[in-house]
N, C-alpha and C positions, 0 to 999 in steps of 0.2 A: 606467578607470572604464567605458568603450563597450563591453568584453563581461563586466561584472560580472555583467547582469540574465542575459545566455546562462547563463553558467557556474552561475549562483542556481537558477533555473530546473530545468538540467538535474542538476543535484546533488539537487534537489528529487526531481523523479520519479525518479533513480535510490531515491529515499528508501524513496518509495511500491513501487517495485517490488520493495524487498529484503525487506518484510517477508512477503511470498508466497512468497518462494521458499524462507526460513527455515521457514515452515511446510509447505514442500512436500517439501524435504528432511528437518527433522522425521518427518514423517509415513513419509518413505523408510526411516529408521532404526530407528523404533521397530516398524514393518510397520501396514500400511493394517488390518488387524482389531482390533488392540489400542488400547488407551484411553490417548488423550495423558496425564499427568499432569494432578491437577485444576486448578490454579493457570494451566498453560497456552493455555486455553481464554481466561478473561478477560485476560492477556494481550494475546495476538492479537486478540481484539475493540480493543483501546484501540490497536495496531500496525496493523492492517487493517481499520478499522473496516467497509467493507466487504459482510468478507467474511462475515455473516451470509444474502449472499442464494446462499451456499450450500447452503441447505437446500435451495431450489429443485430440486438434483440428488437428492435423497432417493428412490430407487430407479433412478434412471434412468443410474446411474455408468458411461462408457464409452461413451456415447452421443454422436453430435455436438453435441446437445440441452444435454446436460452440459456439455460444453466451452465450449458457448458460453456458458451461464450463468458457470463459470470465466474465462474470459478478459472476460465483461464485468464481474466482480468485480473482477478486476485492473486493468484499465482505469479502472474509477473509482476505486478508491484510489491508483492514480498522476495521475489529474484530481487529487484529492483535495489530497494531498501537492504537486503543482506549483502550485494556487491558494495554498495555507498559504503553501507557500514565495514566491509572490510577494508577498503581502500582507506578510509578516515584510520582502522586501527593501523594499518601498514604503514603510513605517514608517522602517527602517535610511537608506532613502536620504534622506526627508524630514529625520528627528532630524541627519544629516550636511549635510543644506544649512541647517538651521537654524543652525548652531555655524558657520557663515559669515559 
């Protein structure tokens, strides 16, 4: 039970970071000029919620300007995703020591 909340935690943010990179590879396959399918847009908003503040890159793509907006995107949807997920273990752990 001493390294549940580790392993919660870090399965969490592995959570939050998988949905970026689904769309990052996405985006690899279908080629960066062409139009994701429509459905996949809303989607990734409810996956990464996020990552709407990439419009912020909106001409400026390739830039380190850019990237940093990217990478603080990422960042907070893995904050994001490792608070869910400890709030969910806090609940889990409480509902377990109640049934004690």
């Amino acid at each position: 039970m001493k390294y549940s909340f580790l392993r919660w935690t870090l399965i969490s943010a592995g959570m939050g970071l998988f949905g970026p990179i689904v769309w990052f590879f996405v985006l690899e396959i279908i080629g960066r000029n062409a139009l994701p399918p429509f459905w996949l847009g809303p989607v990734m908003l409810v996956i990464w919620p996020s990552s709407f503040w990439l419009t912020a890159t909106d001409g400026i793509e390739g830039t380190p300007r850019a990237y940093m907006f990217i990478l603080l995107s990422v960042g907070a949807n893995v904050a994001l995703y490792t608070l869910l997920g400890t709030a969910v273990w806090w609940v889990k752990h409480l509902l377990t020591q109640a049934k004690r």
